[in-house]
C-alpha positions as a printed Julia matrix, in Angstrom:
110×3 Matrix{Float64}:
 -20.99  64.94  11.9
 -19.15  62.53   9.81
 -18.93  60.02  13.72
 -22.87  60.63  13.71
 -23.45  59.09  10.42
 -21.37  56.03  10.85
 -22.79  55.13  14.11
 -26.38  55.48  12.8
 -25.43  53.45   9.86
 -23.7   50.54  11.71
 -26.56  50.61  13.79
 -28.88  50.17  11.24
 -26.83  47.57   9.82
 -26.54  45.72  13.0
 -30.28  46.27  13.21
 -31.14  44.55   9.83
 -28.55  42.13  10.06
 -30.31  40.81  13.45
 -33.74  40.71  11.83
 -32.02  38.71   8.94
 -30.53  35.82  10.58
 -32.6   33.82  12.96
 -29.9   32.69  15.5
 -29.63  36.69  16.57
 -32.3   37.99  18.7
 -32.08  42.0   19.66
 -34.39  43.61  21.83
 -34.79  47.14  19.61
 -33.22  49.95  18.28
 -31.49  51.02  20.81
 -29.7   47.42  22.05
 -28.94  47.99  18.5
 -27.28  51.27  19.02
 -25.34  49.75  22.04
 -24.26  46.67  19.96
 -22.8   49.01  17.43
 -20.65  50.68  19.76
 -19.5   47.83  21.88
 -18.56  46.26  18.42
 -16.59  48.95  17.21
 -14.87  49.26  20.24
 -14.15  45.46  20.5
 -12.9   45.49  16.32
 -10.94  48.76  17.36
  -8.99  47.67  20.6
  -9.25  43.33  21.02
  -9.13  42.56  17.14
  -5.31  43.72  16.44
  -4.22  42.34  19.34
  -5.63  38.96  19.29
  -4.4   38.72  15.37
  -1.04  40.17  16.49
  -1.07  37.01  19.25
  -2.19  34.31  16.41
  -0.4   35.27  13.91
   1.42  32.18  13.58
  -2.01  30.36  12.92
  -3.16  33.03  11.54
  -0.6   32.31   8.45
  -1.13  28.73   8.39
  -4.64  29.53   7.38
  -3.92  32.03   5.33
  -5.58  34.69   6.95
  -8.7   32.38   7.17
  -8.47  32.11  11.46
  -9.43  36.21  11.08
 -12.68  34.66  10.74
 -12.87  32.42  14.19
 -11.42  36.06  16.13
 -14.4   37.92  14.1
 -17.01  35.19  15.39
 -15.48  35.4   18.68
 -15.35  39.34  19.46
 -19.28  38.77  17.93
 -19.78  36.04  21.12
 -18.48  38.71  23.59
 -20.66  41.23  22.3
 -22.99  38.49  22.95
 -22.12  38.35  26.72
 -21.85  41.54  27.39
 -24.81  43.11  26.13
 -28.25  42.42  27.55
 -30.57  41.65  25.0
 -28.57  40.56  22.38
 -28.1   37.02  21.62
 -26.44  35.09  19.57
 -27.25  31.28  19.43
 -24.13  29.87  18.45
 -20.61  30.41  17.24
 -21.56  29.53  13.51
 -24.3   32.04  14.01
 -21.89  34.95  15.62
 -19.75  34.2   12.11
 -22.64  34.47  10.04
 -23.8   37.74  11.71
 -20.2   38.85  11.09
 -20.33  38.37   7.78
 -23.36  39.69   7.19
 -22.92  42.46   8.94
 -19.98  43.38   6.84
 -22.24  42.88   3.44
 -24.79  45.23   4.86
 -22.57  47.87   5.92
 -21.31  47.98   2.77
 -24.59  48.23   1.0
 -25.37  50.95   3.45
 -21.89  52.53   2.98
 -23.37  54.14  -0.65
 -25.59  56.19   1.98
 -22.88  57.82   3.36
């Protein structure tokens, strides 16, 4: 039940967050729904590897070049789902971020 609840409430987020920002275009709910999932599968598998493989950079920055892989993984969520767009990379970082703020709004929900 608990796996039911997150996914409606990171789709949701994804769904406000796309009506927010005007470089994201999503079709409806349910390319919501399949945005969601792709995401969390992208944070879940690609994001610890590609930090693991920029790590060096990744310390130079101070943990700052998490950002760029965030705004990237939101670009190939881009590509891969139909009817989602993003407009640019800048935009795929801001969606990021405000995806995260969201979330956690909607996080008190849970």
């Amino acid at each position: 039940m608990k796996i039911i609840v997150n996914l409606v409430l990171s789709t949701v987020a994804v769904f406000v967050t796309a009506r927010i920002l005007p470089g994201v275009t999503l079709d409806g709910f349910q390319t919501a729904l399949v945005v969601a999932v792709v995401l969390g599968a992208a944070n879940a598998v690609l994001r610890p590897i590609l930090i693991i493989l920029t790590l060096p950079i990744n310390i130079l920055t101070l943990g700052l070049f998490t950002f760029v892989i965030i705004g990237g993984l939101v670009q190939l969520v881009s590509r891969l789902v139909p009817g989602f767009e993003v407009a640019s990379f800048w935009w795929g970082l801001a969606f990021a971020l405000a995806l995260w703020l969201v979330g956690a709004v909607l996080s008190i929900f849970k």
